[in-house]
Every structure is written in structure tokens, then in C-alpha cells.
PyMOL CGO cylinders between C-alpha atoms (Angstrom):
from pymol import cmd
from pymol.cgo import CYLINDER

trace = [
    CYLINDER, -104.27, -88.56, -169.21, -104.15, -86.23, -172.02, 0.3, 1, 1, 1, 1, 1, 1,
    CYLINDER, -104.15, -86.23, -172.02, -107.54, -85.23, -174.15, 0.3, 1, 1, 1, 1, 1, 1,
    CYLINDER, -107.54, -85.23, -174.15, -107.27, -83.53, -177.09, 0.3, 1, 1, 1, 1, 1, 1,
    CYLINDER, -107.27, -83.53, -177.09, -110.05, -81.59, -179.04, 0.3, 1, 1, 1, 1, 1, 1,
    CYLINDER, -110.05, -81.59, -179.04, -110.94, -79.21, -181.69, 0.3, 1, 1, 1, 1, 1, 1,
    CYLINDER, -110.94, -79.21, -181.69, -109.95, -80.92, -184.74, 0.3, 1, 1, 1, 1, 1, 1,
    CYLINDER, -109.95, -80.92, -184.74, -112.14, -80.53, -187.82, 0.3, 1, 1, 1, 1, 1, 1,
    CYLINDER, -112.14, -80.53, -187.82, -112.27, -79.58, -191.55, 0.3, 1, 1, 1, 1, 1, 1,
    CYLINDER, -112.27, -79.58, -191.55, -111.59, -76.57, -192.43, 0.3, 1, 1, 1, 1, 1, 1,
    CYLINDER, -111.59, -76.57, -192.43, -111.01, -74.86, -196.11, 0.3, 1, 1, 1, 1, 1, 1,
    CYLINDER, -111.01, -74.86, -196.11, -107.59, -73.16, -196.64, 0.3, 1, 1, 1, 1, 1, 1,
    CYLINDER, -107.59, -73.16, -196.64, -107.01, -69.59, -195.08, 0.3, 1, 1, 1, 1, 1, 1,
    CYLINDER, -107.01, -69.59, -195.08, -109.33, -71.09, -192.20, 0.3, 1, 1, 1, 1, 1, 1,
    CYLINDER, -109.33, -71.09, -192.20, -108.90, -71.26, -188.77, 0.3, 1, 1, 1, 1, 1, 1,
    CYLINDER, -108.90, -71.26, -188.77, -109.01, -74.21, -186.15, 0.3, 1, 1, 1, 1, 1, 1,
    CYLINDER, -109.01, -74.21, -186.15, -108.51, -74.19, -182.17, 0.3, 1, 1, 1, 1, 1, 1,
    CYLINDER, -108.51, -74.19, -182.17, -106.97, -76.70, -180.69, 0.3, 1, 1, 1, 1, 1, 1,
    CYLINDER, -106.97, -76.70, -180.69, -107.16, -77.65, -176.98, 0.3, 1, 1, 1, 1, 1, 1,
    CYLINDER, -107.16, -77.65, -176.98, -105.72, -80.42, -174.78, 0.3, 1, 1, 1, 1, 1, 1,
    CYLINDER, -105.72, -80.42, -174.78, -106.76, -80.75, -171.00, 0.3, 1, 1, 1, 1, 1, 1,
    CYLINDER, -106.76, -80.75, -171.00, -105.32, -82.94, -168.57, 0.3, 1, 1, 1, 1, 1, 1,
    CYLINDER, -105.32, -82.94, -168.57, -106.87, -85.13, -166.13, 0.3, 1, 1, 1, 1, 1, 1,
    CYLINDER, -106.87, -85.13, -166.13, -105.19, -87.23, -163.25, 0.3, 1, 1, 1, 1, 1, 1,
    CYLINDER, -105.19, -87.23, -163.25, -101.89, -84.75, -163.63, 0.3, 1, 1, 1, 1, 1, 1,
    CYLINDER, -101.89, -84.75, -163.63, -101.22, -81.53, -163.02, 0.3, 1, 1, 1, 1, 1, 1,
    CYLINDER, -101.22, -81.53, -163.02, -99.68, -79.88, -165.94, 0.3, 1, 1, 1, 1, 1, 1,
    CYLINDER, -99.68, -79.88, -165.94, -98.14, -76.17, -164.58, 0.3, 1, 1, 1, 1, 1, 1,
    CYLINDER, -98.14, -76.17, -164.58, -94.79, -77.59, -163.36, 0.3, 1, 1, 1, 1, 1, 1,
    CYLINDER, -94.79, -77.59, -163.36, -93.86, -79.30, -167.25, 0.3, 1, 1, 1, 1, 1, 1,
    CYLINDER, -93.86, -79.30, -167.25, -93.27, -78.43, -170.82, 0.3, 1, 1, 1, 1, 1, 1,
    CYLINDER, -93.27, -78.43, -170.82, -95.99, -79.05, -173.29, 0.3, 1, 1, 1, 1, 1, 1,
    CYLINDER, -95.99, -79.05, -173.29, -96.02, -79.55, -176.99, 0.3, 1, 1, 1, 1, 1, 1,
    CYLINDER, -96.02, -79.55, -176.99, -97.80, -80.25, -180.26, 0.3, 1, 1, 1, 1, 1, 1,
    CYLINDER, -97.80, -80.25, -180.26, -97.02, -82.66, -182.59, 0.3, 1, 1, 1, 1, 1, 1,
    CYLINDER, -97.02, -82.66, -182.59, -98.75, -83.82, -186.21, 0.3, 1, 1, 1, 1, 1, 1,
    CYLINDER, -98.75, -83.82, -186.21, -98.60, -87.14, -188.21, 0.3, 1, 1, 1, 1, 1, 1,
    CYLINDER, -98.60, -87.14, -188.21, -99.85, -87.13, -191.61, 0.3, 1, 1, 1, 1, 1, 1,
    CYLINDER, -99.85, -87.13, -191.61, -100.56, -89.87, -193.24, 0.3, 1, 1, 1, 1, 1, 1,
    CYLINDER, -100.56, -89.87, -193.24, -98.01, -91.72, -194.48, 0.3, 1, 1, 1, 1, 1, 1,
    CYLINDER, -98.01, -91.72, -194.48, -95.43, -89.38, -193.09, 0.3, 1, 1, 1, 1, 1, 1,
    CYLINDER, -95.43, -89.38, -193.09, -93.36, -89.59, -189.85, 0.3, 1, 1, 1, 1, 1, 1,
    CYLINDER, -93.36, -89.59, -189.85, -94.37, -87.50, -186.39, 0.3, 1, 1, 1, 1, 1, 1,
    CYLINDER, -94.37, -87.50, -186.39, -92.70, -84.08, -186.50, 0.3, 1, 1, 1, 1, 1, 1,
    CYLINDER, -92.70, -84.08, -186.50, -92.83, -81.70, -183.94, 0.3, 1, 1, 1, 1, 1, 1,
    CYLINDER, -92.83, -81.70, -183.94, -95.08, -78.18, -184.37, 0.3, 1, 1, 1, 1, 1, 1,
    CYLINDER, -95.08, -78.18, -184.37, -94.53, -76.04, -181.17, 0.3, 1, 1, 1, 1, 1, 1,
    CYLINDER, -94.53, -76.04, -181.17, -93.88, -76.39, -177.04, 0.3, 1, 1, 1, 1, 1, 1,
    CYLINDER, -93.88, -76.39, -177.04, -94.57, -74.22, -174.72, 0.3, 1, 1, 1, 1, 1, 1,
    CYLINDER, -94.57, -74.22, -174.72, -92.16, -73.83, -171.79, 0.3, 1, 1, 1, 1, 1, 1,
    CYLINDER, -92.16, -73.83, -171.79, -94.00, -74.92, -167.92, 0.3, 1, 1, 1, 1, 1, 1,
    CYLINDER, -94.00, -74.92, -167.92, -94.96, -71.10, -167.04, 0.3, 1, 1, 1, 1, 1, 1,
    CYLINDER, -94.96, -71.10, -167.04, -95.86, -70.35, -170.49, 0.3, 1, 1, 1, 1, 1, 1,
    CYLINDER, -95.86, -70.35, -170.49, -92.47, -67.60, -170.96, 0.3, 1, 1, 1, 1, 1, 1,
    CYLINDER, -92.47, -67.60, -170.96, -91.00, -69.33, -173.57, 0.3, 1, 1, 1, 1, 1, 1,
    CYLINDER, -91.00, -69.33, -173.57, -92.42, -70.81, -177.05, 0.3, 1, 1, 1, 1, 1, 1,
    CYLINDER, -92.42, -70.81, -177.05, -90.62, -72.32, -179.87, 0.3, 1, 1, 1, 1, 1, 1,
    CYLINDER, -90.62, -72.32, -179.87, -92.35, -73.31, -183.34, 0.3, 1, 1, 1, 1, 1, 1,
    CYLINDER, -92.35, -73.31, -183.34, -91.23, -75.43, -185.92, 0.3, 1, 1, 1, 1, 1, 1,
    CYLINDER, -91.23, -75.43, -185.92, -90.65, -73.17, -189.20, 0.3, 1, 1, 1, 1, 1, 1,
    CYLINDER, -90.65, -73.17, -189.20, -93.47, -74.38, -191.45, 0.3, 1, 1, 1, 1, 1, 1,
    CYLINDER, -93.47, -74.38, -191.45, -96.05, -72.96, -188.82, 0.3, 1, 1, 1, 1, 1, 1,
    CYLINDER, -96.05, -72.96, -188.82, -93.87, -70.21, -187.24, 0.3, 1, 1, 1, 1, 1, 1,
    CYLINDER, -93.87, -70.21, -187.24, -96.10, -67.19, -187.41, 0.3, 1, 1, 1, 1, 1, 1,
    CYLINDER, -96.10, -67.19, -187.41, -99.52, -69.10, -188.42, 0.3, 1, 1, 1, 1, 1, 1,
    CYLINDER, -99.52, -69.10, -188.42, -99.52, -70.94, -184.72, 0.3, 1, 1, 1, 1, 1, 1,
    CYLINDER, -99.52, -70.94, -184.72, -99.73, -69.82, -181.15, 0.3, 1, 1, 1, 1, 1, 1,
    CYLINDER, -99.73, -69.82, -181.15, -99.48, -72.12, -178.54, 0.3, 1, 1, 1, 1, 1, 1,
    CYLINDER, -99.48, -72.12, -178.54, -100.66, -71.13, -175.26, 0.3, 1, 1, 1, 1, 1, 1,
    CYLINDER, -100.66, -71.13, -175.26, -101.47, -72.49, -171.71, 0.3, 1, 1, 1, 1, 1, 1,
    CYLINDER, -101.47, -72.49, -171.71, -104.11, -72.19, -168.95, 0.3, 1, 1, 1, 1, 1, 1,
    CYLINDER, -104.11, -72.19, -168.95, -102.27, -73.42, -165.74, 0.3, 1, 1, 1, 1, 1, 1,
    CYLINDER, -102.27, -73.42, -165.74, -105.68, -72.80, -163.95, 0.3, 1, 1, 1, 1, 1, 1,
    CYLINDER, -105.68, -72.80, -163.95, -107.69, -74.68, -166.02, 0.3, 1, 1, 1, 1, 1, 1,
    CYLINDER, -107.69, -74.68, -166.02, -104.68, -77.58, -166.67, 0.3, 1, 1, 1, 1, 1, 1,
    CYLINDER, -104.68, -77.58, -166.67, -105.48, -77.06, -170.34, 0.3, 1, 1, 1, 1, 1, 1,
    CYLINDER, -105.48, -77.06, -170.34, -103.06, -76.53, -173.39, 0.3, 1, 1, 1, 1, 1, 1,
    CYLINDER, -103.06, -76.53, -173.39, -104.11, -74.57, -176.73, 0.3, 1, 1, 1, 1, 1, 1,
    CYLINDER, -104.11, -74.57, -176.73, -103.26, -74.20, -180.45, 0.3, 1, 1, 1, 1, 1, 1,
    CYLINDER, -103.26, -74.20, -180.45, -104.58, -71.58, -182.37, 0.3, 1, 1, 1, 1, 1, 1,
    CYLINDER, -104.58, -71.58, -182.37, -104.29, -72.62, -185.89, 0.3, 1, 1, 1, 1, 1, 1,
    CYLINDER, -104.29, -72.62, -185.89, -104.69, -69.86, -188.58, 0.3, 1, 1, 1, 1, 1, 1,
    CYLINDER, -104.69, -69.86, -188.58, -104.05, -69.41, -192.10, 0.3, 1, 1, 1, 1, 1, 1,
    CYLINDER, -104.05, -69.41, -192.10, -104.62, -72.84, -192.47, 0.3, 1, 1, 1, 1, 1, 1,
    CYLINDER, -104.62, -72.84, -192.47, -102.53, -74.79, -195.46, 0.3, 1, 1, 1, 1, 1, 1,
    CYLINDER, -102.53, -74.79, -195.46, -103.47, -78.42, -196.90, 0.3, 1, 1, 1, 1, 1, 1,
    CYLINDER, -103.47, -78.42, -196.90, -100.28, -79.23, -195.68, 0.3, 1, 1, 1, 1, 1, 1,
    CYLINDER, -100.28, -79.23, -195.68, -101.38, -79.08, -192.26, 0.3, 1, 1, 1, 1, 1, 1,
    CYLINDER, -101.38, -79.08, -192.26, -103.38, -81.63, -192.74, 0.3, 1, 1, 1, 1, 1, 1,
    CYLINDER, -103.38, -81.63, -192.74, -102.64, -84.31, -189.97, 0.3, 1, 1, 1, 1, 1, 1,
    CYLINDER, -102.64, -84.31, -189.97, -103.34, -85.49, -186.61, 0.3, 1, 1, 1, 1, 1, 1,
    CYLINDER, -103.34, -85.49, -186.61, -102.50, -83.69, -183.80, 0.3, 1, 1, 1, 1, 1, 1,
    CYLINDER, -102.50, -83.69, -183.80, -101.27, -84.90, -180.65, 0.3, 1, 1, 1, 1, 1, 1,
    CYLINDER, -101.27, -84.90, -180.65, -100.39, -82.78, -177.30, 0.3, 1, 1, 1, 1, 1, 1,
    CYLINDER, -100.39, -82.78, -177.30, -98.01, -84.33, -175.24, 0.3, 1, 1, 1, 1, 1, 1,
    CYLINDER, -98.01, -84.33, -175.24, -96.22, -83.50, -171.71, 0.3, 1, 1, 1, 1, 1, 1,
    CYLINDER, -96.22, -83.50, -171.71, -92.61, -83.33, -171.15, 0.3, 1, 1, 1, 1, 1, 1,
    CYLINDER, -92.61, -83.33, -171.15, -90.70, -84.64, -168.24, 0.3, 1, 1, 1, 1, 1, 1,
    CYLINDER, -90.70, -84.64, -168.24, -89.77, -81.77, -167.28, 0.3, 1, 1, 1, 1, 1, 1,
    CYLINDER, -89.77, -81.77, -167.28, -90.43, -77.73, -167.18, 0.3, 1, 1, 1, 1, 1, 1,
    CYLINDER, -90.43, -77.73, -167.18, -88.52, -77.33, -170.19, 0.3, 1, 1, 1, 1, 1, 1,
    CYLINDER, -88.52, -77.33, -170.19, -88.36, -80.03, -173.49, 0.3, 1, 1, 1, 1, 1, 1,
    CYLINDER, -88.36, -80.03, -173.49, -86.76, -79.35, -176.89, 0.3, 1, 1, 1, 1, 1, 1,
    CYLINDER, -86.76, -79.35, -176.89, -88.40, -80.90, -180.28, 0.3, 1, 1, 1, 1, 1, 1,
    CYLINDER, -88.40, -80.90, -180.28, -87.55, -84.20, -179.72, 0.3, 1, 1, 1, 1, 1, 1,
    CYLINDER, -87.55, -84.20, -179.72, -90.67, -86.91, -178.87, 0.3, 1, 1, 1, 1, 1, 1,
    CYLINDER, -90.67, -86.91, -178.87, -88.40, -88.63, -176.59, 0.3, 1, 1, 1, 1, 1, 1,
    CYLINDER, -88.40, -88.63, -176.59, -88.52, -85.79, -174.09, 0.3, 1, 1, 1, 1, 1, 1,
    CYLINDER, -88.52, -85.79, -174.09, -92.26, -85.79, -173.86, 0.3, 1, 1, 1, 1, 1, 1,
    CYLINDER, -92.26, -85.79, -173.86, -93.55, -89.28, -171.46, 0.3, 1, 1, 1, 1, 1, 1,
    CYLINDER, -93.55, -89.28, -171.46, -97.65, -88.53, -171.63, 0.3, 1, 1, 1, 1, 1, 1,
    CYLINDER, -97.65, -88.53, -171.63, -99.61, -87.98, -175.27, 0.3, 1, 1, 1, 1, 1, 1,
    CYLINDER, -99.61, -87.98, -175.27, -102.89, -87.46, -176.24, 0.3, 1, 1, 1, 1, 1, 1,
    CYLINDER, -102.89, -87.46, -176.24, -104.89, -89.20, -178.51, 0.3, 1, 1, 1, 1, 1, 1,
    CYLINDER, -104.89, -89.20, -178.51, -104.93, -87.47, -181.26, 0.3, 1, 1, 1, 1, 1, 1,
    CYLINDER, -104.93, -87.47, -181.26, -107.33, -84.94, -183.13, 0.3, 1, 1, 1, 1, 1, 1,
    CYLINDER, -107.33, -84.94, -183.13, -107.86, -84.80, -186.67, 0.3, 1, 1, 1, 1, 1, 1,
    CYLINDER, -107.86, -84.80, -186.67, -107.28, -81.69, -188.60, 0.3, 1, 1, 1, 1, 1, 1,
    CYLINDER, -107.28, -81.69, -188.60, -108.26, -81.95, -192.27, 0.3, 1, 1, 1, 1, 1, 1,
    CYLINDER, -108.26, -81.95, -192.27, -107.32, -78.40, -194.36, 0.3, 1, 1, 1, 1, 1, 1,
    CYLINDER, -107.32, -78.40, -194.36, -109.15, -78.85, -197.57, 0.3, 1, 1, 1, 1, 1, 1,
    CYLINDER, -109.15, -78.85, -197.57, -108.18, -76.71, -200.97, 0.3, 1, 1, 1, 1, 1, 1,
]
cmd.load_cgo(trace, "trace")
């Protein structure tokens, strides 16, 4: 089971830190990712993180604002958020690939959090 946590409301420019930890699974051997919904808008992929932590891709629109990073120790995925833009606005689910790598797609990814709100106000 996946918990995310860190979600809040934040003004523009602002920063937010994002963590998921894992309980009944052992993340270190599989790719984890991030992934948003806003409302009214279809789930799109932000950023994984490969199963050591050696390789990271991000989506463009956070490329540069984001860094994902992982805690193998402490089973626990993170997103530092910064330079935060309205359009981030969304919930924010971590999810667990199948494997130690995963692309962008949700298919790849069979274990997801609940969800944490992130609310960037103008």
C-alpha cells in the first residue's frame, strides 16, 4: 500500500514536498512515479524515478521545477515541488511500476496511492 503526503496550498513561486511511503512492499527493486489529475482533466504523467534512483525522466511542463528522489532505506518516494504554477494545481498520486524500470505510461505502474491535493493559488 502506497501513502501519499505533503499536499497543501501554496501561492505561486512556492514550494511543496511531496512524499509517498510504502507499507506491506518493498519498493528498492521497482520504478516509481508521479502522476497529477486536475480537475476535469485526464491523468498525465509528471516524473519516475528508475529502481536504484540512477535514472529520472520528467514530463516537460515540470522539467527543471521537480526533483524526484528515493529513500530505499526508508521505502519512501519524494517530490520536491518548486516554483510552483496554478497549473500545477491537481492531485497527486505515486504509483509503483512492475518492474525496475517503467516509461510514462499508467499501465506500467500496478500499485497507486491515494492521492494528495496540491492547490497553487495566484
Amino acid at each position: 500500500q502506497l501513502q501519499a503526503s505533503g499536499g497543501g496550498l501554496v501561492q505561486a513561486g512556492g514550494s511543496l514536498r511531496l512524499s509517498c511511503a510504502a507499507s506491506g512492499r518493498t519498493l528498492s527493486s521497482y520504478a516509481m512515479a508521479w502522476f497529477r489529475q486536475a480537475p476535469g482533466k485526464e491523468r498525465e504523467f509528471v516524473v519516475r524515478i528508475n529502481w536504484s534512483g540512477g535514472s529520472t525522466y520528467y514530463a516537460d511542463s515540470v522539467e527543471g521545477r521537480f526533483t524526484i528522489s528515493r529513500d530505499n532505506a526508508k521505502n519512501t518516494v519524494y517530490l520536491q515541488m518548486n516554483s510552483l504554477k496554478p497549473e500545477d494545481t491537481a492531485a497527486y498520486y505515486c504509483a509503483a511500476g512492475r518492474r525496475g524500470v517503467a516509461g510514462v505510461g499508467g499501465g506500467e505502474y500496478d500499485n497507486w496511492g491515494q492521492g494528495t491535493q496540491v492547490t497553487v493559488s495566484s
